[in-house]
C-alpha positions, -999 to +999 in steps of 0.1 A: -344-475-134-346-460-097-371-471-073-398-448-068-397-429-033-417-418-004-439-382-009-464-385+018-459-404+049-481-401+078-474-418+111-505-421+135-519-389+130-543-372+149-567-341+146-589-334+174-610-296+173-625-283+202-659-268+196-663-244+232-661-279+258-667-306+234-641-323+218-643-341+180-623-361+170-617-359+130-586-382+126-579-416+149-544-428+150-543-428+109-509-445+091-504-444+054-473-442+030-480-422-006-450-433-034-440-410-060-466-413-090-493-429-073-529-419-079-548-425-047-585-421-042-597-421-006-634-424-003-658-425+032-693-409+040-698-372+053-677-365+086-652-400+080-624-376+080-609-377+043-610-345+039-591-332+070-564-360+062-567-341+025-560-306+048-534-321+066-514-334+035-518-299+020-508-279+048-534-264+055-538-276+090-516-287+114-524-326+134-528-324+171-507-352+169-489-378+149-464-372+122-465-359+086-432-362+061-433-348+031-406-358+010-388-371+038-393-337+060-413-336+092-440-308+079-450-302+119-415-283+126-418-255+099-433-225+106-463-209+088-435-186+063-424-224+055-459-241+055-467-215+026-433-220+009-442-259+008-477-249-007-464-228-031-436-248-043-447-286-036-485-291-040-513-282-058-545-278-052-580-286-071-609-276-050-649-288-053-660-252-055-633-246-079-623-211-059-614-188-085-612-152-082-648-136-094-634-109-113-598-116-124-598-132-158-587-173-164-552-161-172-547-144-135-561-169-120-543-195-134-511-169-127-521-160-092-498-188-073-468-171-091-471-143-074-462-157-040-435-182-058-402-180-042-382-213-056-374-216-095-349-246-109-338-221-132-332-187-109-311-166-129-281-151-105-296-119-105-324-133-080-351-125-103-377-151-108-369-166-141-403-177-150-418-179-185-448-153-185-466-169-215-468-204-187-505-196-181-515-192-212-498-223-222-513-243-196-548-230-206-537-240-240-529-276-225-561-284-207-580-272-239-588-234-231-562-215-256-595-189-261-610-184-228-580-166-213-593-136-211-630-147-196-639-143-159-654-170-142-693-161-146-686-163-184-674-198-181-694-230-173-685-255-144-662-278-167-644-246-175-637-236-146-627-262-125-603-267-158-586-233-151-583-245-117-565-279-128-541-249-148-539-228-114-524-261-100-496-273-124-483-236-130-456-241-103-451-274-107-460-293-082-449-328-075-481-335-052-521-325-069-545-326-037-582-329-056-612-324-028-644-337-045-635-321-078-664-330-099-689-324-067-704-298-091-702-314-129-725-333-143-712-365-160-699-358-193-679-328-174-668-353-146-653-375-170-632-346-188-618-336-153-607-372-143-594-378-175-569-347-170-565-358-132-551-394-152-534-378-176-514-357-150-502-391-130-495-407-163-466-376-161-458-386-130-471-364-108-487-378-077-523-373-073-549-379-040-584-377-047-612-375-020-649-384-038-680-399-026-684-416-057-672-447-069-673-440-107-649-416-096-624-436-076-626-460-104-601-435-125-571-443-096-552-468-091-550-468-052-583-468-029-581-459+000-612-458+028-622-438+060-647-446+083-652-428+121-617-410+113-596-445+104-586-463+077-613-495+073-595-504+041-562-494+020-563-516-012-551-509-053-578-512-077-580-519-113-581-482-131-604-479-158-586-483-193-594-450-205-574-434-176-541-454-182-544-441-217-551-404-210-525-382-218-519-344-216-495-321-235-476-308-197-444-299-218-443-265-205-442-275-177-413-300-180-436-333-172-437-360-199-458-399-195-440-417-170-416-390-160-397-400-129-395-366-104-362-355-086-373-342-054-373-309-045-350-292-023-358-287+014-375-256+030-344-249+050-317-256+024-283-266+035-253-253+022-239-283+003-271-287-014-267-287-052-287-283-081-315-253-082-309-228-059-332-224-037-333-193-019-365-187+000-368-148+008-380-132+043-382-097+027-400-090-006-382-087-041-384-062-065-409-084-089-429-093-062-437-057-045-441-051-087-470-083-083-488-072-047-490-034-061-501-050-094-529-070-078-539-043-047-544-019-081-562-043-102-586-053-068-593-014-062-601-011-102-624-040-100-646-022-071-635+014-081-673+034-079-666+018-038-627+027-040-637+063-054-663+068-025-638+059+003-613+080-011-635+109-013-629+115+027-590+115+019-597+137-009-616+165+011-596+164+040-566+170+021-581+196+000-597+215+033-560+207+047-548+224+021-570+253+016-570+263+049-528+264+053-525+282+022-557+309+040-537+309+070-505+317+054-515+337+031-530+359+059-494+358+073-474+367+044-500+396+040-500+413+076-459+406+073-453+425+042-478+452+056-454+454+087-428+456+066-443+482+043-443+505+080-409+511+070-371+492+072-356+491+108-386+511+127-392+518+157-427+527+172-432+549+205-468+553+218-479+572+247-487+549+282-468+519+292-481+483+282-468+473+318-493+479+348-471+463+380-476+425+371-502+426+347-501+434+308-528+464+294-528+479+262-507+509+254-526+533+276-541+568+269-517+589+286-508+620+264-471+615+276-454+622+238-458+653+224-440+671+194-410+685+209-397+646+218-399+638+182-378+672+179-355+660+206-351+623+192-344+637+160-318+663+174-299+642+199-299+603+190-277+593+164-280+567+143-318+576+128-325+585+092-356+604+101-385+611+127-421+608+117-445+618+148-484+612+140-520+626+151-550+613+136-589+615+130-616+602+111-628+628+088-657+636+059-637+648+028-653+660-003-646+675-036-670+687-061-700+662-051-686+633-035-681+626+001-657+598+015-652+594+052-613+582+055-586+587+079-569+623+085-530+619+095-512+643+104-471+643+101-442+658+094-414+656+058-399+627+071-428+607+067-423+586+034-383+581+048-395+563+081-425+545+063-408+537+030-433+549+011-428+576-018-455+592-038-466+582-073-475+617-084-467+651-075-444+656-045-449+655-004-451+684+015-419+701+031-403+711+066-415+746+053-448+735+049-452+721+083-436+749+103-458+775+082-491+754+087-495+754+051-530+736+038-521+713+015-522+676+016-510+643-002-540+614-004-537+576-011-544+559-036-582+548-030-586+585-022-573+597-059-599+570-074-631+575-055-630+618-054-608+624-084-623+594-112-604+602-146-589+629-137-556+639-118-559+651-087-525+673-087-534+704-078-571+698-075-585+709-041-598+687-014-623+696+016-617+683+046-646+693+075-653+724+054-615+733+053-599+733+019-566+718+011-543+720-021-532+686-031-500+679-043-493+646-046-507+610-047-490+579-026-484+547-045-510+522-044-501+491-010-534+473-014-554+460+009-590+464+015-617+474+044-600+488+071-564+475+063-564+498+033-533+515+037-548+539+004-574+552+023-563+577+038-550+616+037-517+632+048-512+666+063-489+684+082-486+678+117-489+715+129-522+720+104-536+688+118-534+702+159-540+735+151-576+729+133-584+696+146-567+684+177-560+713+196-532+698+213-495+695+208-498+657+222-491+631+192-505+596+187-474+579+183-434+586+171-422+561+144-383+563+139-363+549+114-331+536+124-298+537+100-287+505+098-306+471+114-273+469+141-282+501+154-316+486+164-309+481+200-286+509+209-307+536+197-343+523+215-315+527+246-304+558+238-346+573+233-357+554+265-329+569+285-338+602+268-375+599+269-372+591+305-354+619+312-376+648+290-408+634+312-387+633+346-397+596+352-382+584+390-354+557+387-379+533+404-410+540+383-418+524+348-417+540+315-447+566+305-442+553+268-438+522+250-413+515+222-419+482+200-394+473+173-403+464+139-388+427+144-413+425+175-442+430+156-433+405+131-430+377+157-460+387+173-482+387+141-463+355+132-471+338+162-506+347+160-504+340+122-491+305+129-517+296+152-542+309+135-529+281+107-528+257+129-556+257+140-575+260+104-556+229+098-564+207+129-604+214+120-596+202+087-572+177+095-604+162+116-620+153+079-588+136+075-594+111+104-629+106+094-615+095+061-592+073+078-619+055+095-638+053+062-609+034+048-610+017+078-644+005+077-644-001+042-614-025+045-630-042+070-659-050+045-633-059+018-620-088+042-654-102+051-665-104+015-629-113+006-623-145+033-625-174+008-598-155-019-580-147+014-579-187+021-573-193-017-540-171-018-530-187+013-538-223-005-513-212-035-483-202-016-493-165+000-477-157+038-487-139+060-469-115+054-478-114+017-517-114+026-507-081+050-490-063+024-513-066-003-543-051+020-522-027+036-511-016-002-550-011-010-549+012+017-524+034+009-533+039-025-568+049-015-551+074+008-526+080-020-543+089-049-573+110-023-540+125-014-528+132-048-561+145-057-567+162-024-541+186-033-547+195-071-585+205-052-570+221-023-549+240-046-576+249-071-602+262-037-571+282-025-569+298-058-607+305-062-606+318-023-581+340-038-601+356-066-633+355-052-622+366-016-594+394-031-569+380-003-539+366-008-533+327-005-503+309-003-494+271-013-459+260-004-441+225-009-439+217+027-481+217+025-481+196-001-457+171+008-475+174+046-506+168+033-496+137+010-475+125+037-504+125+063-532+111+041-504+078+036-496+080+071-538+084+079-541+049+054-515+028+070-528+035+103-561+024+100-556-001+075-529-020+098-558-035+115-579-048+086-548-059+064-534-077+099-570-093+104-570-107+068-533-118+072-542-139+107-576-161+093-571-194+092-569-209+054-592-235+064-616-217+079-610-191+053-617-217+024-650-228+039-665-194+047-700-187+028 
């Protein structure tokens, strides 16, 4: 048979805490040596410092001086990642309060350490874990609660649970049990259940200390060991009571049998030679383990979801108003572009006046600088044009039969539906021969045909306009719009009939052109300015009397505008956005207060740093998330209804969506950095004691 070894070893340790300029001093100088299998009890009054020399053993705290060796490893050089790996891998803990999550069932708690387990004997090659998932039941099975898996904590009593936290602690299987006071809260009968387990779990050879008040208590070790001022007064074996030799307990599952003899298990830092389990701790996280933090941020969010629901309301608007305002905004875009468009292909617009004034911009001015004959002469000597469409225009009353509808009179020339791409529905538009003869007839617009002319067809129907009646012989097709941008609305006569009855004046409003072919574009706006220039005898040093704008210029302008127009509907709702943010914030915030002691458990079981970050930081993305997620089916449902009720057009692209979604994630890792990095930094002592 081998000779037992050495778990614990502690050479004149020290803890001293500093509370603002006075110092206490919780451990003196204390020695001790723990062999494998041993069930020590160390016992002293209120403040003797057994249960910071129980801290200390567990890692929990680190000695202002001395040294700690675990298993032959000086604890004081690892680092807090290797601190937790010890925790995780090494010890177990059974606390007084027994520390169970409030509303996670016995079977996740007693499963919670596995989620931060990074060390398996058996770890298949493929670096998953390897673990048996039926182990907690099993182990609830083993300390005599096969039926309560499924029970939260308030549904069991105190035995109960402090025996689902005796499960929590073998399911990795420790080598070390650290038990602080764990009948403090049973009455007898309980007490004597839990001791009996403590016994039977040394009788399989796992190592037990025990800090108790009680001598009843200590009576169940076999080592007694007692503090006084922060030393040891006394260190002494003791008779254990006959019951607790006997007591046995089926640990099968996990591997331990009576009087099992423990191979020690492998260093933190593993070296290369090292044999055996592979032991492989991991800086990163692994597939199973993002599976368990996503699994647990989920199930903590269900657990408080009327609260999770609330605070993902402000994601859930802001997206939505995000949303609904981009698709406004670019729906009004898409709207005034195709109206552009619908001017005509490859135009070119000249208006009387110049839009520059020596360094400042005006409007285009009110000079009557283009008349008629330039259209003529653009039309008769520049090449490149398919046709040349001057306008006049007025506001008129027209009527027929009884009803009156004030619209807009304009007149033009044959060309017209060439330049402006737009051809009538019904009936024809008027001829060259019509214009030069100053013939009376007329082609309306759609809204035109349906206000004057309701079931019935205008074609060849008279229309009045100021007392003056016109023959009408054809209807434009339909181009939408509404109000003022109705492109229906509106009346078409020849140019010559339109100055000779109405203007008086062979000035026109404005010349549209359309060019040939898009390349042309440039050349011919050339070749009217240099003519233009040279009809109205405009000095070499002077500035043009007209203005011509291109098509292509209108578009960026009423883009630009468009765009930041958008932009700007977005940025007020994008502000709801950032109030959600800090609602996530704030409720986070909340979550870790009311959270410490779980915070302090997780750490107790094995959880890093890291592993505490993650999982907060994961509860605050998927709040963002899923407001995300359902930010946009509501934004895309309000753009719809703004579409209907509104009669304008809206417009929801990917980029939105994926913009929106991407900014609500980016909106809950942002302000739940500092929250999830608060939770990750508390101290697991501290943590474990908060009330």
């Amino acid at each position: 048979m081998t000779s037992r070894r050495e778990v614990v070893r502690v050479e004149n340790l020290s803890r001293t805490y500093r509370m603002g300029s006075t110092s206490v001093e919780a451990l003196r100088g204390v020695s001790l040596s723990i062999m494998e299998g041993e069930f020590v009890a160390i016992m002293g009054a209120s403040g003797s410092g057994k249960s910071t020399l129980l801290n200390l053993l567990g890692c929990l705290d680190r000695p202002t001086g001395g040294h700690y060796l675990l298993d032959g490893e000086d604890v004081a050089s690892c680092d807090e990642d290797e601190l937790a790996d010890i925790r995780g891998s090494r010890i177990g803990f059974v606390f007084q309060s027994f520390n169970l999550l409030p509303r996670t069932s016995a079977r996740d708690n007693v499963a919670l350490p596995l989620a931060y387990r990074r060390y398996d004997r058996q770890l298949p090659a493929d670096g998953s874990r390897g673990l048996d998932r039926l182990l907690p039941e099993r182990l609830l099975e083993a300390v005599g609660l096969p039926e309560r898996a499924t029970h939260r904590p308030n549904e069991l009593s105190g035995g109960e649970q402090q025996r689902v936290a005796l499960a929590r602690s073998l399911v990795n299987g420790p080598s070390l049990i650290l038990a602080d006071e764990p009948t403090g809260n049973l009455d007898t009968l309980r007490s004597r259940e839990i001791m009996l387990m403590l016994a039977s779990l040394n009788n399989a050879g796992i190592t037990v200390v025990l800090v108790t008040h009680e001598e009843e208590i200590a009576a169940y070790a076999r080592r007694l060991i007692r503090f006084r001022d922060g030393k040891i007064v006394s260190d002494q074996p003791i008779d254990q009571i006959e019951e607790a030799g006997t007591a046995q307990l089926d640990l099968s599952v996990v591997g331990r049998r009576p009087n099992d003899s423990i191979e020690p298990p492998p260093a933190v830092v593993p070296e290369a030679s090292q044999g055996g389990g592979r032991y492989q701790p991991r800086r990163g996280f692994t597939p199973v383990e993002l599976h368990d933090h996503l699994q647990s941020a989920a199930g903590t969010l269900w657990h408080n979801r009327l609260r999770s629901l609330l605070t993902a309301l402000g994601i859930l608007i802001g997206v939505a108003a995000v949303i609904a305002m981009m698709s406004v905004g670019k729906g009004a875009q898409l709207d005034v572009q195709q109206r552009v468009e619908g001017l005509g292909s490859n135009l070119l617009t000249i208006m009387p006046g110049s839009t520059r004034s020596g360094l400042s911009q005006t409007g285009s001015g009110n000079a009557p600088t283009l008349t008629l004959d330039d259209a003529d002469a653009i039309a008769a000597d520049v090449g490149g044009i398919a046709g040349v469409a001057p306008e006049v225009g007025l506001r008129a009353q027209v009527q027929h039969g009884r009803i009156n509808w004030n619209t807009s009179i304009s007149g033009t020339t044959a060309d017209y539906p060439v330049v402006r791409n737009w051809q009538p529905s019904a009936g024809s538009f008027f001829t060259d021969a019509d214009v030069h003869a100053h013939r009376p007839v007329c082609v309306i617009g759609r809204s035109i045909a349906d206000s004057l002319f309701p079931g019935e067809d205008p074609v060849g129907s008279t229309l009045r306009i100021r007392n003056a009646s016109y023959r009408v012989i054809g209807v434009m097709s339909a181009r939408g719009g509404s109000g003022f941008g109705n492109q229906d609305d509106i009346v078409l006569i020849p140019i010559t009939t339109a100055m000779i009855r109405y203007t008086g004046q062979k000035q026109v409003r404005t010349i549209s052109v359309s060019v040939s072919d898009k390349s042309l574009m440039t050349p011919v706006q050339e070749r009217i300015t240099d003519l233009l220039r040279l009809r109205h005898r405009v000095l070499p040093s002077a500035s043009d009397d007209f203005t011509i704008v291109s098509q292509e210029e209108i578009l960026k302008t009423v883009e630009g505008v468009s765009q930041t127009l958008t932009l700007l509907l977005a940025s007020i709702a994008g502000i709801s956005l950032l109030v959600g943010g800090i609602g996530i914030m704030n409720i986070m915030l909340v979550s870790v207060t009311e959270r410490t002691r779980e915070i302090g458990l997780r750490k107790a079981v094995g959880a890093r740093d890291r592993d505490i970050l993650f999982q907060f930081l994961t509860e605050a993305v998927i709040l963002s998330g899923l407001g995300g997620l359902f930010g946009w089916i509501l934004g895309f449902g309000a753009s719809r209804l703004i579409s209907v009720i509104g009669h304008t057009t809206t417009v929801v692209t990917p980029g939105m969506i994926l913009l929106a979604l991407g900014f609500s994630v980016a909106v809950g890792l942002f302000f739940g950095i500092f929250p999830a990095r608060k939770a990750s930094t508390l101290d697991p002592i501290q943590a474990l004691r908060y009330e």
